[in-house]
PyMOL Python script that loads the backbone (N, CA, C, O; Angstrom):
from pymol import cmd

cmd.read_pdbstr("""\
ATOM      1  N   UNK A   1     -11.253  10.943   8.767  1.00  0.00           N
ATOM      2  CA  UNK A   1     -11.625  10.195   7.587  1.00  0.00           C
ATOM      3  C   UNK A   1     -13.085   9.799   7.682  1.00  0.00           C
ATOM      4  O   UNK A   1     -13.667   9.710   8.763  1.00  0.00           O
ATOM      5  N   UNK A   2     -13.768   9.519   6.270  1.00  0.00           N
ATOM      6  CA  UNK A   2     -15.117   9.094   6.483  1.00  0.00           C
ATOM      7  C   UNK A   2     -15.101   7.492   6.753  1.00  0.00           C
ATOM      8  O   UNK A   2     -14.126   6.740   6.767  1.00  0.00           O
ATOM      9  N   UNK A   3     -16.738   7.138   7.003  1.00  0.00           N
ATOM     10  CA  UNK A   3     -16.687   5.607   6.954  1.00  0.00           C
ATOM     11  C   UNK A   3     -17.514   5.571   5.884  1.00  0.00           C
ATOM     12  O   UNK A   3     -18.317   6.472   5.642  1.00  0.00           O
ATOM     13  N   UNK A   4     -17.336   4.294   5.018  1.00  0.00           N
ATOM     14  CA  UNK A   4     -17.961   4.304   3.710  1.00  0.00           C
ATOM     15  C   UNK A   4     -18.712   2.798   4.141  1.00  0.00           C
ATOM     16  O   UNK A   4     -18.235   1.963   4.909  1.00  0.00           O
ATOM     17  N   UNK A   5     -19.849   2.728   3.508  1.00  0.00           N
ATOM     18  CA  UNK A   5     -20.847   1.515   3.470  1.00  0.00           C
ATOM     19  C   UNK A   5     -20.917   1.032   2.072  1.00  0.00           C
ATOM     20  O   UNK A   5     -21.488   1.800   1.297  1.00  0.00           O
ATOM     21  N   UNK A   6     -20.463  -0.070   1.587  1.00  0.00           N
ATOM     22  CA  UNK A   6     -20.001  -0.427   0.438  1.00  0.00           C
ATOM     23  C   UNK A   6     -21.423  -1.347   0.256  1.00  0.00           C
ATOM     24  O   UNK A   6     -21.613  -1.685   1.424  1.00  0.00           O
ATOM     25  N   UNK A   7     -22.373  -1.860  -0.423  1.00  0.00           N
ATOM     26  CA  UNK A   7     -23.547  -2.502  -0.585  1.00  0.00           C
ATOM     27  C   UNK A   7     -23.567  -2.867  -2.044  1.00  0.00           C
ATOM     28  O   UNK A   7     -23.909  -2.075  -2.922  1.00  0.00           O
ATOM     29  N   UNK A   8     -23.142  -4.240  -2.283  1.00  0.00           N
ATOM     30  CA  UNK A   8     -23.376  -4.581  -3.793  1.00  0.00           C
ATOM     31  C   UNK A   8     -24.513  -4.629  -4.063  1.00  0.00           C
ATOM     32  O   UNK A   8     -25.273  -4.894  -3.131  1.00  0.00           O
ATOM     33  N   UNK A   9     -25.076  -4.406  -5.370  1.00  0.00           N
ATOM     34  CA  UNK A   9     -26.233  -4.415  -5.994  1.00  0.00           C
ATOM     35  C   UNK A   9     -27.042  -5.719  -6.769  1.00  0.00           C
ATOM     36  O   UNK A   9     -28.048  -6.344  -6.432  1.00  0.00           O
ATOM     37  N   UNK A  10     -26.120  -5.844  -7.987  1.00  0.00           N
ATOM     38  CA  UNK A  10     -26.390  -6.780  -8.558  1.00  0.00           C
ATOM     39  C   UNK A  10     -25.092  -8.012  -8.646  1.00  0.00           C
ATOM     40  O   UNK A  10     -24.195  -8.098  -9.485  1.00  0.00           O
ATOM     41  N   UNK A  11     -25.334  -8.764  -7.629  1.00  0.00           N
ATOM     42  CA  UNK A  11     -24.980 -10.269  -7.555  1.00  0.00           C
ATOM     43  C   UNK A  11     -25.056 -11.397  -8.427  1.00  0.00           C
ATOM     44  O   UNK A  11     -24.595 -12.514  -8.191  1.00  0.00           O
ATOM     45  N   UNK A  12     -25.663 -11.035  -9.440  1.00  0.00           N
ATOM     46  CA  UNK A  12     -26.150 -11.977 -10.279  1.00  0.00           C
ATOM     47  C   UNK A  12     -24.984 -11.954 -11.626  1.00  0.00           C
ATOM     48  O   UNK A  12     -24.780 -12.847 -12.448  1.00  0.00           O
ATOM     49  N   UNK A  13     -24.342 -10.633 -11.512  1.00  0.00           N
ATOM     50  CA  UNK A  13     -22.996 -10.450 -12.687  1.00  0.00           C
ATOM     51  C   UNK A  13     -22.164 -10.426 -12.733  1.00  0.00           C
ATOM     52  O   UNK A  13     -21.568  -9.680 -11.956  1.00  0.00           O
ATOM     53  N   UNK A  14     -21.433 -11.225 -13.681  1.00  0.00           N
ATOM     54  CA  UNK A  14     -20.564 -12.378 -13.567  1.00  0.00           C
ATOM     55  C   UNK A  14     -19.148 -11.620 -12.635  1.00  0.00           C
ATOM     56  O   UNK A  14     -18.423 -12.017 -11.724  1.00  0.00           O
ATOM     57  N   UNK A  15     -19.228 -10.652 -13.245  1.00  0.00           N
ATOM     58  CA  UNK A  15     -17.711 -10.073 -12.651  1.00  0.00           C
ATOM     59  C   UNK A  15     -17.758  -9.750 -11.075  1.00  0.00           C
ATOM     60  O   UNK A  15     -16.765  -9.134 -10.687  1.00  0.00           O
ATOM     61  N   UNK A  16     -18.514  -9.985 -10.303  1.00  0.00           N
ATOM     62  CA  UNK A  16     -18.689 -10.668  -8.923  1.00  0.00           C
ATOM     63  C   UNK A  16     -17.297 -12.013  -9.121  1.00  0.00           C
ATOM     64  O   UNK A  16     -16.462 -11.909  -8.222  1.00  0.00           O
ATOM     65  N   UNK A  17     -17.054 -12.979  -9.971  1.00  0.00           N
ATOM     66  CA  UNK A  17     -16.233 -14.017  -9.619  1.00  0.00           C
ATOM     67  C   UNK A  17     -15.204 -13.370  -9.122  1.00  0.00           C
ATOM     68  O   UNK A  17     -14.809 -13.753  -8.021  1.00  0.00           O
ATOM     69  N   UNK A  18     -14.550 -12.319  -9.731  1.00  0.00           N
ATOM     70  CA  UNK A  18     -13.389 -11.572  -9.353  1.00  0.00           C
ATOM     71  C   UNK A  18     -13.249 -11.249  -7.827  1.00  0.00           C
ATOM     72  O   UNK A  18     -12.156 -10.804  -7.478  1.00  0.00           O
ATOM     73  N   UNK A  19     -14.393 -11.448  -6.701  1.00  0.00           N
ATOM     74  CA  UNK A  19     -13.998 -11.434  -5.255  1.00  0.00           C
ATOM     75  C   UNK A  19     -14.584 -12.592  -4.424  1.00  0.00           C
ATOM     76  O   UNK A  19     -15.369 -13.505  -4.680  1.00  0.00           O
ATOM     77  N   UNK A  20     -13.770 -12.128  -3.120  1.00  0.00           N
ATOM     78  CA  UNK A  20     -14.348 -13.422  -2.356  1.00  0.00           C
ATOM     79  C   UNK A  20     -15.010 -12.804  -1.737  1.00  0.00           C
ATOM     80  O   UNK A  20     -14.955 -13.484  -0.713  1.00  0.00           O
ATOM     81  N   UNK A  21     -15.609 -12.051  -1.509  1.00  0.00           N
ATOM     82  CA  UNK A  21     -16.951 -11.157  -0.828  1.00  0.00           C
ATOM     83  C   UNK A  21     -17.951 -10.791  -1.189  1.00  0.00           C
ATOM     84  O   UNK A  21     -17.737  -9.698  -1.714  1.00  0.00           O
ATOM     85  N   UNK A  22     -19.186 -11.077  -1.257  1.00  0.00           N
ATOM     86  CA  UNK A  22     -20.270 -10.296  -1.977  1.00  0.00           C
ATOM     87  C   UNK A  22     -21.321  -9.662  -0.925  1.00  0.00           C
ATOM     88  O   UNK A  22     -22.509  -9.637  -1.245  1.00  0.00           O
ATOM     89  N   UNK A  23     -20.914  -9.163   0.294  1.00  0.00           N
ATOM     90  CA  UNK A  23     -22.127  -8.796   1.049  1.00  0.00           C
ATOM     91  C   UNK A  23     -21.361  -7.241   1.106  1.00  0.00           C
ATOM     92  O   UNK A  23     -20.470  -6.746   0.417  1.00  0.00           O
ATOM     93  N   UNK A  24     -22.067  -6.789   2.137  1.00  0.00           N
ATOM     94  CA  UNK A  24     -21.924  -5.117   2.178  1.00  0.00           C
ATOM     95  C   UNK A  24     -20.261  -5.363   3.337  1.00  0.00           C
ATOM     96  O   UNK A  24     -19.885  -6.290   4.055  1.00  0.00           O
ATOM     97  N   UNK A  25     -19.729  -4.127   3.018  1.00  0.00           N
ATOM     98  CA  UNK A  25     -18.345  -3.657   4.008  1.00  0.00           C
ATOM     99  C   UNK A  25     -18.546  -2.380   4.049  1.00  0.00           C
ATOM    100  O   UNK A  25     -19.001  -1.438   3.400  1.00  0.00           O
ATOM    101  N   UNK A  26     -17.899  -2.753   5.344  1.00  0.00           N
ATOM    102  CA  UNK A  26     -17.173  -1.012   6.010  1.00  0.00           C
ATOM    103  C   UNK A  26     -16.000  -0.586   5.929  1.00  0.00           C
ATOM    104  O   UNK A  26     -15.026  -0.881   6.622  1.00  0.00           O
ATOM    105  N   UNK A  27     -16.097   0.210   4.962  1.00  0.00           N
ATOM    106  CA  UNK A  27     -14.575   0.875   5.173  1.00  0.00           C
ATOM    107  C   UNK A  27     -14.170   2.390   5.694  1.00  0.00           C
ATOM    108  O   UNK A  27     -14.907   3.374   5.627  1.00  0.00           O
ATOM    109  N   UNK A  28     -12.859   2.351   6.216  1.00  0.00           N
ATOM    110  CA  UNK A  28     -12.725   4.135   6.121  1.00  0.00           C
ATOM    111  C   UNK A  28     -11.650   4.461   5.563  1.00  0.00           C
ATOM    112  O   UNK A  28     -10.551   3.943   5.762  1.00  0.00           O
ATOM    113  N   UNK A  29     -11.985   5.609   4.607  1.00  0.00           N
ATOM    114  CA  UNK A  29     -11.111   5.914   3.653  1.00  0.00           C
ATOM    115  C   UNK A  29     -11.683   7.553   3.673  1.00  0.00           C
ATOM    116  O   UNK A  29     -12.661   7.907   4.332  1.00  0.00           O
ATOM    117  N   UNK A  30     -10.992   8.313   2.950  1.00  0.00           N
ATOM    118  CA  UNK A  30     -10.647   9.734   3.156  1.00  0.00           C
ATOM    119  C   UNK A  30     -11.960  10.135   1.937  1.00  0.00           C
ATOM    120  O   UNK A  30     -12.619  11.169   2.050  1.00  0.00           O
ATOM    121  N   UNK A  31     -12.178   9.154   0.825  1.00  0.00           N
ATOM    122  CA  UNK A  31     -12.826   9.252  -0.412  1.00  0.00           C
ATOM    123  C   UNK A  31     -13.530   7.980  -0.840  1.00  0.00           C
ATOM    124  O   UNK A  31     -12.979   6.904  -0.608  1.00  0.00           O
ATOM    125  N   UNK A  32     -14.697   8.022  -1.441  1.00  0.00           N
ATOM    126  CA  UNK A  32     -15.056   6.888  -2.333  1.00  0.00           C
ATOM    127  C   UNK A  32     -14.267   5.794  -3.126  1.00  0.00           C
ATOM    128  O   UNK A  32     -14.288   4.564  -3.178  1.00  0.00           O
ATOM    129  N   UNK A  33     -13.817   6.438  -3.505  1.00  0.00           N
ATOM    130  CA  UNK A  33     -12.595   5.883  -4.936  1.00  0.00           C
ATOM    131  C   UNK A  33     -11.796   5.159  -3.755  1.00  0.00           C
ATOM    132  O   UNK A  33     -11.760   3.931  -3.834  1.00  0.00           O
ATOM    133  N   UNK A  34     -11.051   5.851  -2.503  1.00  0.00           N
ATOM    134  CA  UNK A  34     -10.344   4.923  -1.624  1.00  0.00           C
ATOM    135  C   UNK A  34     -11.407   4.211  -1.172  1.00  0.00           C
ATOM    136  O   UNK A  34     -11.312   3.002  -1.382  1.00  0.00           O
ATOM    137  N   UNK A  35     -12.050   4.450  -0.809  1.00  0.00           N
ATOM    138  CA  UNK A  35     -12.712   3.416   0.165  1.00  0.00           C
ATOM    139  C   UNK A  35     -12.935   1.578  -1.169  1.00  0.00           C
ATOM    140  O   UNK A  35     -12.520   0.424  -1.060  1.00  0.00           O
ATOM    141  N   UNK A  36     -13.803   2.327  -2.260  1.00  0.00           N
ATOM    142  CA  UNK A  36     -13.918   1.556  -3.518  1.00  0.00           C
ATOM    143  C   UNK A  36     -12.312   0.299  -3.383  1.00  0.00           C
ATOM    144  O   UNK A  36     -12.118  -0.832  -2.938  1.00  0.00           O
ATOM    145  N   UNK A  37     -11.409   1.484  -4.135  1.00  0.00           N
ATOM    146  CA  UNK A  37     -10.119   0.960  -4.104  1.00  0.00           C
ATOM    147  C   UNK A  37      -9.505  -0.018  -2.647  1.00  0.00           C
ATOM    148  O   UNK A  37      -8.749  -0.929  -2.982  1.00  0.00           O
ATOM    149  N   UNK A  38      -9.703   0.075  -1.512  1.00  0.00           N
ATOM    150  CA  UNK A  38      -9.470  -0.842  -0.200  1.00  0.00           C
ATOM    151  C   UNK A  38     -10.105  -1.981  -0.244  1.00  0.00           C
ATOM    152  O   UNK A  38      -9.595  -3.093  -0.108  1.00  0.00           O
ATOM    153  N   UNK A  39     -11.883  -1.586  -0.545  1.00  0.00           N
ATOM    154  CA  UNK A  39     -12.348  -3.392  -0.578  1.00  0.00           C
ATOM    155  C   UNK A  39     -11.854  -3.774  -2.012  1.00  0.00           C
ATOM    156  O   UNK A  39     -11.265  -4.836  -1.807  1.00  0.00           O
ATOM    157  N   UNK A  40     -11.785  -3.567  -3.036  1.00  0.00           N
ATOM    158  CA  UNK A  40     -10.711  -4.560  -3.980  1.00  0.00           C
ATOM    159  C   UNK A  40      -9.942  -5.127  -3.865  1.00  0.00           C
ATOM    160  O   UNK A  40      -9.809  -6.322  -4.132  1.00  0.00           O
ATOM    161  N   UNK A  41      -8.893  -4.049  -3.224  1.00  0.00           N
ATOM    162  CA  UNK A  41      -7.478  -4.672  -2.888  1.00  0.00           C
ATOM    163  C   UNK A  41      -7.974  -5.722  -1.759  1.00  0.00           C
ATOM    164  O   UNK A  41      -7.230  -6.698  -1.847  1.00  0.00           O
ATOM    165  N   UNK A  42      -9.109  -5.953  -0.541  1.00  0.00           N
ATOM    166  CA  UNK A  42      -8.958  -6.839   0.441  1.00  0.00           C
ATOM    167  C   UNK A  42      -9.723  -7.888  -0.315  1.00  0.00           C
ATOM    168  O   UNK A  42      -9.473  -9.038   0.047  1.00  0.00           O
ATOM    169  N   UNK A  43     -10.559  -7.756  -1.240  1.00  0.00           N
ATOM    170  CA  UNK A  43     -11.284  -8.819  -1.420  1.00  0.00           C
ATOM    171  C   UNK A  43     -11.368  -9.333  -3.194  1.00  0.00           C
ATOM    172  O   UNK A  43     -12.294 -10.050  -3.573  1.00  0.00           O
ATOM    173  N   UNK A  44     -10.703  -9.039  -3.776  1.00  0.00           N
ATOM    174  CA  UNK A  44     -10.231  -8.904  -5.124  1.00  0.00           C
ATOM    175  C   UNK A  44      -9.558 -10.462  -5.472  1.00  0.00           C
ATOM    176  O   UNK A  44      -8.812 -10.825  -4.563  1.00  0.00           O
ATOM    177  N   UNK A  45      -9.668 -11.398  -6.545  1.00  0.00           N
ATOM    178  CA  UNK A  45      -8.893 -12.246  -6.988  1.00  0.00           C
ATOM    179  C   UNK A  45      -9.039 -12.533  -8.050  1.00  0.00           C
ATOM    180  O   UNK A  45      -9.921 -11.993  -8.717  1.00  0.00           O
ATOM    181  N   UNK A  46      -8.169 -13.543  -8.597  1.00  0.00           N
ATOM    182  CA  UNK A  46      -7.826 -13.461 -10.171  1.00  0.00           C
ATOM    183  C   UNK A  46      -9.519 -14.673 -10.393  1.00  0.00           C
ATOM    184  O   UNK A  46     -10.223 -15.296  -9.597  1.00  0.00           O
ATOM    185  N   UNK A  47      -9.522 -14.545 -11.366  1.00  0.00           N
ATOM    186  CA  UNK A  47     -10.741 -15.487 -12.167  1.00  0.00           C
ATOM    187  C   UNK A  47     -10.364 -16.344 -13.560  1.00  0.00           C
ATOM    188  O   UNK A  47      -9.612 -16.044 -14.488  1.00  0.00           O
ATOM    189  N   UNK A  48     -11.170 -17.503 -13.337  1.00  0.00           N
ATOM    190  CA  UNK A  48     -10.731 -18.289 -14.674  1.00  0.00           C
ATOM    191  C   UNK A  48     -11.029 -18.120 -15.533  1.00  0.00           C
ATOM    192  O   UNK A  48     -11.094 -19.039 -16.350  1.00  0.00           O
ATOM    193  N   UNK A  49     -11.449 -16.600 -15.908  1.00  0.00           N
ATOM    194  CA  UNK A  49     -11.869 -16.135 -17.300  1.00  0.00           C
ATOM    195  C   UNK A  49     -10.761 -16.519 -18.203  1.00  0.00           C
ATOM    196  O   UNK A  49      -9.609 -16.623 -17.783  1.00  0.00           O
ATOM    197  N   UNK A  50     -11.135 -16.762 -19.607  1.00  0.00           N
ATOM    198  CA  UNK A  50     -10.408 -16.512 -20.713  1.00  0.00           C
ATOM    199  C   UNK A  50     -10.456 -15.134 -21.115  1.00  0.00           C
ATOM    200  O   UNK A  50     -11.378 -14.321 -21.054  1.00  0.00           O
ATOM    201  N   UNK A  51      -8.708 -14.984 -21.745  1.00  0.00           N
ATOM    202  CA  UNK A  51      -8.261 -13.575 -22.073  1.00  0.00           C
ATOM    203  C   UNK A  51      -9.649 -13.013 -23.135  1.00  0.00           C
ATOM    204  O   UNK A  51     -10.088 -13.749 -24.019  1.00  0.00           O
ATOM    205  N   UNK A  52      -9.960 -12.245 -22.989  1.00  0.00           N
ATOM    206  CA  UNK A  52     -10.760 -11.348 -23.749  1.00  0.00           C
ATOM    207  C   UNK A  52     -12.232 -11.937 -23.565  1.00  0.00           C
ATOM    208  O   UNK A  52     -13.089 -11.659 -24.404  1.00  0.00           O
ATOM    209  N   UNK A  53     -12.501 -12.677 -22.567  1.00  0.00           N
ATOM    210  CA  UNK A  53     -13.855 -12.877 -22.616  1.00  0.00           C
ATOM    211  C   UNK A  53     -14.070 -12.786 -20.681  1.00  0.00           C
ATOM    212  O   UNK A  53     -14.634 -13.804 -20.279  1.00  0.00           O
ATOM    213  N   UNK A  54     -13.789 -11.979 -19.763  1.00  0.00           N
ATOM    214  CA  UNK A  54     -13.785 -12.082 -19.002  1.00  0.00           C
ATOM    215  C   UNK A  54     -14.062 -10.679 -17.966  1.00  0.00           C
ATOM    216  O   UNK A  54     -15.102 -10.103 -18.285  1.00  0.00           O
ATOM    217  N   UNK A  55     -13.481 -10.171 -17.042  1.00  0.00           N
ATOM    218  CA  UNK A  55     -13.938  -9.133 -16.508  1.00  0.00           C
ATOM    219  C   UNK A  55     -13.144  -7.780 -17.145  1.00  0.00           C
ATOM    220  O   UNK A  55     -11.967  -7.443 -17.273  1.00  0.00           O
ATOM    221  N   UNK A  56     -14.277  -7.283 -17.426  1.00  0.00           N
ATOM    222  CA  UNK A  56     -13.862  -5.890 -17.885  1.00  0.00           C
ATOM    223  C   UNK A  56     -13.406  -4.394 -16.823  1.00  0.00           C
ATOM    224  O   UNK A  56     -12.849  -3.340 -17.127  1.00  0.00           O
ATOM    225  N   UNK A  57     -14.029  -5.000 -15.288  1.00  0.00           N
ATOM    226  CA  UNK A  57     -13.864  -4.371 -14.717  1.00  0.00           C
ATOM    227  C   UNK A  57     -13.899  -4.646 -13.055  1.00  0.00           C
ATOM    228  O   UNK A  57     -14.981  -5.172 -12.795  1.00  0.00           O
ATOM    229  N   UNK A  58     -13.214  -4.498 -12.037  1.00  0.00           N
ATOM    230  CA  UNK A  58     -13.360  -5.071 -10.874  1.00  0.00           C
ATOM    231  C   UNK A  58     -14.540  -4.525 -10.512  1.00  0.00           C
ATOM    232  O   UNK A  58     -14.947  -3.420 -10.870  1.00  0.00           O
ATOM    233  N   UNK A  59     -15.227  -5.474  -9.634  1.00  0.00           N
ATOM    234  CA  UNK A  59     -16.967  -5.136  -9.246  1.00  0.00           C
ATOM    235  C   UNK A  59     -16.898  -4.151  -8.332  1.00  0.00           C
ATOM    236  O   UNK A  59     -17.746  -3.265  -8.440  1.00  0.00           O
ATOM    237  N   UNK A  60     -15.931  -4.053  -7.258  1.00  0.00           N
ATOM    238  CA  UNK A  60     -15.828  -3.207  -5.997  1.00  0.00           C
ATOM    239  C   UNK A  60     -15.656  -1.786  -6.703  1.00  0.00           C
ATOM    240  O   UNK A  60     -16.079  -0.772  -6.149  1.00  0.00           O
ATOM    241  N   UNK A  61     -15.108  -1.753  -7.775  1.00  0.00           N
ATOM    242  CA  UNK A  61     -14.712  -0.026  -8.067  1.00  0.00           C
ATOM    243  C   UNK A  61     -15.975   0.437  -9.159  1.00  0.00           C
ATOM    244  O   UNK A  61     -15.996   1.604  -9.550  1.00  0.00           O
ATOM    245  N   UNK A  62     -17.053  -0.570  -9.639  1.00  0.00           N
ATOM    246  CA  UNK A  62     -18.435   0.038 -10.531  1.00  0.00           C
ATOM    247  C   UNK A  62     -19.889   0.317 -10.010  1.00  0.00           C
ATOM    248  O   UNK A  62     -20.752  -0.481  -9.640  1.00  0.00           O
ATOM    249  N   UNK A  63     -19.902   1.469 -10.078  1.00  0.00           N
ATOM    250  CA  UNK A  63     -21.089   2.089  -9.100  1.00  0.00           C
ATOM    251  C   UNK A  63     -22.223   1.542  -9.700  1.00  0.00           C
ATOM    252  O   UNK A  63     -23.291   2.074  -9.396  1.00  0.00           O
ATOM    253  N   UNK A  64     -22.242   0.708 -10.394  1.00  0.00           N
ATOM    254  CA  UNK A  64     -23.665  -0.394 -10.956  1.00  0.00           C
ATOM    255  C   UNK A  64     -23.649  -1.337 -10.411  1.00  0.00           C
ATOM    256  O   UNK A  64     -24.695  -1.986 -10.456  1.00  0.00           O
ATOM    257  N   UNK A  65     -22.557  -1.875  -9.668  1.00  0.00           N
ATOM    258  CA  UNK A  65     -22.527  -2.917  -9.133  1.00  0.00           C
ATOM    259  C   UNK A  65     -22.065  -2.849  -7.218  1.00  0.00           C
ATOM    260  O   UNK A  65     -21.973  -3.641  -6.281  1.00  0.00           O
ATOM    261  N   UNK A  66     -21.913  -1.615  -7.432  1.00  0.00           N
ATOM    262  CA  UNK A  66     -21.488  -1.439  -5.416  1.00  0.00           C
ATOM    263  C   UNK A  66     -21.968   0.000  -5.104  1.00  0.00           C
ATOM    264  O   UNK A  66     -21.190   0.813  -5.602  1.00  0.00           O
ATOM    265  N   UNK A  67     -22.988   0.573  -4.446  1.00  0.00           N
ATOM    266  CA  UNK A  67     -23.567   1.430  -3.817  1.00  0.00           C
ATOM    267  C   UNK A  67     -22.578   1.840  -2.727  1.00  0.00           C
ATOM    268  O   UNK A  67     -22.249   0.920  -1.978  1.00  0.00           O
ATOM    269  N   UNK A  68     -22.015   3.092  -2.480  1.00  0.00           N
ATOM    270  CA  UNK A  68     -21.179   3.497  -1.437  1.00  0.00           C
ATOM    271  C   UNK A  68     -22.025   4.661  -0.954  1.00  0.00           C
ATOM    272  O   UNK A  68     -22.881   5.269  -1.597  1.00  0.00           O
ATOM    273  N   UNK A  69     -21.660   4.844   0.197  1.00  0.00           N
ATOM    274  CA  UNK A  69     -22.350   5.847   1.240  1.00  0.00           C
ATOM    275  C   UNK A  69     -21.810   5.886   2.443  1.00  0.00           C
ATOM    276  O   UNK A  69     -21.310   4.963   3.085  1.00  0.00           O
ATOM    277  N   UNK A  70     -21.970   7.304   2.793  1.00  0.00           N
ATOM    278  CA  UNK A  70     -20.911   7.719   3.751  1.00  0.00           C
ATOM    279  C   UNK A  70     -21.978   7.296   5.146  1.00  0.00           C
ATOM    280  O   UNK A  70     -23.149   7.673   5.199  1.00  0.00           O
ATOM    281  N   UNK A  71     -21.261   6.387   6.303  1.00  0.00           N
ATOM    282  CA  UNK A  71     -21.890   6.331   7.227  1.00  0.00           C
ATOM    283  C   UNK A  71     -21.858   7.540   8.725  1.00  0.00           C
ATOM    284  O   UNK A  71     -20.958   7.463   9.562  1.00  0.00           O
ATOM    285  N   UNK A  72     -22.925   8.523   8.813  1.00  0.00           N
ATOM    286  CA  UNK A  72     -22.368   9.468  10.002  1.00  0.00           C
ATOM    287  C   UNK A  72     -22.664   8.984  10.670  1.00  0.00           C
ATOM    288  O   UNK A  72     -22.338   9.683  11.630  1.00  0.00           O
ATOM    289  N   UNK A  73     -23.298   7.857  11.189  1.00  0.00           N
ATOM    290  CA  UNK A  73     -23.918   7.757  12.835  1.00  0.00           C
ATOM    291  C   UNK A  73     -22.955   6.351  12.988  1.00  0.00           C
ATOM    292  O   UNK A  73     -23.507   5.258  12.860  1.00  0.00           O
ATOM    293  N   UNK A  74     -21.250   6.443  13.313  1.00  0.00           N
ATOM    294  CA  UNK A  74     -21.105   5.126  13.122  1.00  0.00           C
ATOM    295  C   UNK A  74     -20.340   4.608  14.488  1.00  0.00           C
ATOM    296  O   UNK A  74     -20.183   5.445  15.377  1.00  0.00           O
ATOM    297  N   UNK A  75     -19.923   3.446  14.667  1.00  0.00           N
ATOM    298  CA  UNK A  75     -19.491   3.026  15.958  1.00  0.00           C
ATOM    299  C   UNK A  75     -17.893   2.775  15.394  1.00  0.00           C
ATOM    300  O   UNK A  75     -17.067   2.196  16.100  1.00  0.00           O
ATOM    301  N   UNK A  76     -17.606   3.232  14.181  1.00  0.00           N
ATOM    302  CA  UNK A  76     -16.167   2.815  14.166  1.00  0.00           C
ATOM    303  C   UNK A  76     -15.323   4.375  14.071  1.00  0.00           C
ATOM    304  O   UNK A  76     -15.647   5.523  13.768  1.00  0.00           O
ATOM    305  N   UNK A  77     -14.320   3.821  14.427  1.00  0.00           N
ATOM    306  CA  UNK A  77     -12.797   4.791  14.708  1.00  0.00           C
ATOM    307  C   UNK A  77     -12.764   5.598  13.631  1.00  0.00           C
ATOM    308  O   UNK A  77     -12.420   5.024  12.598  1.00  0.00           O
ATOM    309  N   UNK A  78     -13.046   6.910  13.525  1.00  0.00           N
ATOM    310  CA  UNK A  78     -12.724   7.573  12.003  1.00  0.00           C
ATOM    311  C   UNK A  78     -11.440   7.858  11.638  1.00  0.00           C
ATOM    312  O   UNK A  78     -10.956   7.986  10.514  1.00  0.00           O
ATOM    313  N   UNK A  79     -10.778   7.970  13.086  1.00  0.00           N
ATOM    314  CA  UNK A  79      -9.202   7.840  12.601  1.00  0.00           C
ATOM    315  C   UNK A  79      -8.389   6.407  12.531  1.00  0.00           C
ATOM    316  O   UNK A  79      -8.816   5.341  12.975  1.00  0.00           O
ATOM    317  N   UNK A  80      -7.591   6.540  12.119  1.00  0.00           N
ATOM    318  CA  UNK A  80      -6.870   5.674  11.095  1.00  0.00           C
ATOM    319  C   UNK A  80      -6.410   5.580   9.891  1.00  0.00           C
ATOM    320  O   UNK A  80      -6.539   6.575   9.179  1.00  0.00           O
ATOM    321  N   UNK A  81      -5.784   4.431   9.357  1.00  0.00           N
ATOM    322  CA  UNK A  81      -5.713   3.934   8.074  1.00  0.00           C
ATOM    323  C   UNK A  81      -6.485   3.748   6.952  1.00  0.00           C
ATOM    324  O   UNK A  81      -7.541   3.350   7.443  1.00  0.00           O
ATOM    325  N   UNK A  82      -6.649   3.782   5.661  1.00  0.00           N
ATOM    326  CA  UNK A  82      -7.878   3.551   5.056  1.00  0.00           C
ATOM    327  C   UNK A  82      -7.389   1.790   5.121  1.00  0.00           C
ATOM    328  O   UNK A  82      -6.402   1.106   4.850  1.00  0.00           O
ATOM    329  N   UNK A  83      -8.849   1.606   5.690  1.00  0.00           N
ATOM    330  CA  UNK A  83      -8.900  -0.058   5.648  1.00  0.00           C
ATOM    331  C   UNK A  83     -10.473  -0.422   5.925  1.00  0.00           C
ATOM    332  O   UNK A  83     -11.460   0.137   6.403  1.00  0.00           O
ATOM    333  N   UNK A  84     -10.121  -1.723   5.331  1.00  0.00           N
ATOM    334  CA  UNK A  84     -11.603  -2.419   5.846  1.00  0.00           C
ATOM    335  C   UNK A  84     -12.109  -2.680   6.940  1.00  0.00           C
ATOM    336  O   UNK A  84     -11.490  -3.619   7.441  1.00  0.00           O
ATOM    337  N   UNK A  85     -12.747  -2.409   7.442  1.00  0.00           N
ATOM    338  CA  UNK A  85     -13.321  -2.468   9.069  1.00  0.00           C
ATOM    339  C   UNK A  85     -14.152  -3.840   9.179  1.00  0.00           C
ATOM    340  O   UNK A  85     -13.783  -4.920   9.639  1.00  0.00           O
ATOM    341  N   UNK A  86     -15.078  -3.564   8.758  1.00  0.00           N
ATOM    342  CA  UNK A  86     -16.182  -5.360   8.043  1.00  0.00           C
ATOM    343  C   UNK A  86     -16.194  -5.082   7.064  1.00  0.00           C
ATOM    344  O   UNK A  86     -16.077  -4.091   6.343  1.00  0.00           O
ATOM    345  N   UNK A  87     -16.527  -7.135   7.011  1.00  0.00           N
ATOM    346  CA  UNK A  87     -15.810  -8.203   8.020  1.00  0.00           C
ATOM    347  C   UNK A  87     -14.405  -7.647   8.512  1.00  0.00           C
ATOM    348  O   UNK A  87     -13.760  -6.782   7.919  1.00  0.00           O
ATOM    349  N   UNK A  88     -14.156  -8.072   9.301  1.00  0.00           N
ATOM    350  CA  UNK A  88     -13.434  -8.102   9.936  1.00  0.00           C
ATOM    351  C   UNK A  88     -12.313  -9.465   9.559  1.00  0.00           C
ATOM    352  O   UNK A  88     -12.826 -10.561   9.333  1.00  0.00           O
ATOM    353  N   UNK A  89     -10.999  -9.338   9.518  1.00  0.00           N
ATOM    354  CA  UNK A  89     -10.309 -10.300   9.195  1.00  0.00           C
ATOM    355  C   UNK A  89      -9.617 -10.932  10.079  1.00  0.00           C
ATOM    356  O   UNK A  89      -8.926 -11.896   9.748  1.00  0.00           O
TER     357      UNK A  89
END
""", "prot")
cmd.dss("prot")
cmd.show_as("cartoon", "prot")
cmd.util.cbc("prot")
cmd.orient("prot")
C-alpha cells in the first residue's frame, strides 16, 4: 500500500468545523480517495450548521482544501490496514 501525506490548504473555510484536525496526516491506503476517505472517517464530526446553510462537503475528501501526496521515502509500515498513522491516537 502507499503512504499518503494529507496537507490542508485553506484553514480559513468554514467547512474545516466539520473536523477535529486541521494539520497535515499520514495515512496508508491503497488510493487517494482511501487514504482521503480514512482521515474523514478518523477525524470527521457533525457541526452546528443549520440545515441548508452549512457544509456542502467534508474538507478531508476536497482537493481545494487537502493536498494529498504519495510519500516514497517513508519510515512507516506500507503493509497493513488503510489507517491513519499521524497523529497517532
Amino acid at each position: 500500500m502507499a503512504i499518503w501525506k494529507l496537507t490542508p490548504l485553506d484553514l480559513k473555510d468554514p467547512n474545516w468545523e466539520a473536523s477535529s484536525h486541521r494539520a497535515m496526516a499520514i495515512v496508508r491506503a491503497p488510493n487517494e480517495q482511501d487514504a482521503r476517505e480514512a482521515a474523514q472517517a478518523a477525524f470527521g464530526v457533525k457541526t452546528g450548521f443549520k440545515t441548508g446553510h452549512g457544509i456542502t462537503s467534508p474538507p478531508w475528501l476536497r482537493a481545494l482544501l487537502v493536498r494529498a501526496e504519495v510519500v516514497h521515502d517513508s519510515c512507516y509500515e506500507p503493509e497493513g490496514p488503510n489507517e491513519v498513522l499521524e497523529p497517532s491516537f
